[in-house]
N, C-alpha and C positions, 0 to 999 in steps of 0.2 A: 264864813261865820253862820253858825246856826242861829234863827230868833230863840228871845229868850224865854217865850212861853215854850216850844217844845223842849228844853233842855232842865227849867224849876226842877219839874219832878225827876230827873234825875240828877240831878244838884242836892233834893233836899233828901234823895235815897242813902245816899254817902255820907253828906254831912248828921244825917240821922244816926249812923252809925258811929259818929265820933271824930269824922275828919274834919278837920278845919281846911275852908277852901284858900287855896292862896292864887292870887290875880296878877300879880307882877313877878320882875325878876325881884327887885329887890326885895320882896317876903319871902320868894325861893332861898334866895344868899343869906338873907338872916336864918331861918328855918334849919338850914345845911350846913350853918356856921356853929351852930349848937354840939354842944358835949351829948353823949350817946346813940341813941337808936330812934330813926325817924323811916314812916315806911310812908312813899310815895305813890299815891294810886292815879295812876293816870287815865279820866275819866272818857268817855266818849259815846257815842247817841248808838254803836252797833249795838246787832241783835245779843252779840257775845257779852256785850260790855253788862246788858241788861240781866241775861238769863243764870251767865255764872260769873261774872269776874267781881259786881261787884255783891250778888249775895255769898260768893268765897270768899272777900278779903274780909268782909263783917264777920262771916260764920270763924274765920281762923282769929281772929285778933279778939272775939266773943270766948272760943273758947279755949285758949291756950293760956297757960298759966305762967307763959313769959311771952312779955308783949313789947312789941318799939314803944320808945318814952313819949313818940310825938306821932300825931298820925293827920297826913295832911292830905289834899289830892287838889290835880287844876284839871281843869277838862278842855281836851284836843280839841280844835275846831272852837276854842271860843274864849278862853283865856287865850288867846297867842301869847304874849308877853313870857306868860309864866311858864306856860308847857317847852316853850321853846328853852328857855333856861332852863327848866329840869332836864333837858333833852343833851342840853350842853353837858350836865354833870354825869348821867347815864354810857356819856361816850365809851368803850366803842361802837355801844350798842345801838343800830337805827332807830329813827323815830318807828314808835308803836303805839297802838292803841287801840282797844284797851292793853296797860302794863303796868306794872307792879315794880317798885325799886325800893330795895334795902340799904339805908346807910349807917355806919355806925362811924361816930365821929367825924362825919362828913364825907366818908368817902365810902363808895358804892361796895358792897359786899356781897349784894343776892339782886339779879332780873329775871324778870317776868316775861318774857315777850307774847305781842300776841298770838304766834303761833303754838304756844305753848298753852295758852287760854281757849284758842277753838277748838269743838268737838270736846271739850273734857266737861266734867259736872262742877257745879257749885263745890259738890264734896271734894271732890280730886283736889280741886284749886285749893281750898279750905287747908285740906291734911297737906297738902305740900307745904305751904305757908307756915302751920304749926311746923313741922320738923327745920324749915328756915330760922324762925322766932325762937326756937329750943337751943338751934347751934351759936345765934349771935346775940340775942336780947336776955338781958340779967333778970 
């Protein structure tokens, strides 16, 4: 568990952006239970996490003109409850972090992993996400 003063400021970088944090399973299970497109960012204290994944999920969902209906995120190392539930529905895919999940209708359609997030730019992450959000969000 990380304390919760190093972890605010990025807590209130995401939720600035529009996410809603969620802290349990059961906000996870309602959240996924939902009719349409819900994009889950899975937060975490690396350098990655800070420099592109979460100014590319703002910058893509800022500027794409079809966006998930719901946009949430829990962050690794400190919600357990909730990441680990997200992590359940992500399956096959390992736990990651920082990562990105698309669902529509509750069931997973588009990941992120984090290796797909190091070494690339905010922008890369960004324009990927727009052409995800074009092919599955109304």
């Amino acid at each position: 568990m990380y304390p919760e003063h190093l972890v605010a400021p990025m807590r209130a970088d995401i939720v600035e952006g529009g996410f809603k944090e969620l802290k349990s399973a059961s906000e996870v299970d309602q959240v996924l239970a939902e009719k349409g497109t819900t994009l889950v960012f899975i937060n975490s204290v690396c350098g990655c996490s800070a420099r592109t994944a979460r100014p590319g999920v703002k910058e893509a969902v800022w500027n794409s003109a079809k966006k998930p209906e719901h946009l949430v995120t829990v962050f690794a190392g400190v919600d357990q409850e909730a990441t680990q539930k997200v992590r359940e529905y992500h399956l096959p895919y390992p736990p990651s972090s920082p990562s990105v999940a698309l669902f529509k209708d509750g069931e997973l359609v588009h990941f992120v992993e984090r290796h797909h997030i190091e070494g690339r730019s905010a922008e890369m992450i960004a324009g990927h996400l727009e052409m995800v959000f074009e092919e599955f969000c109304a």
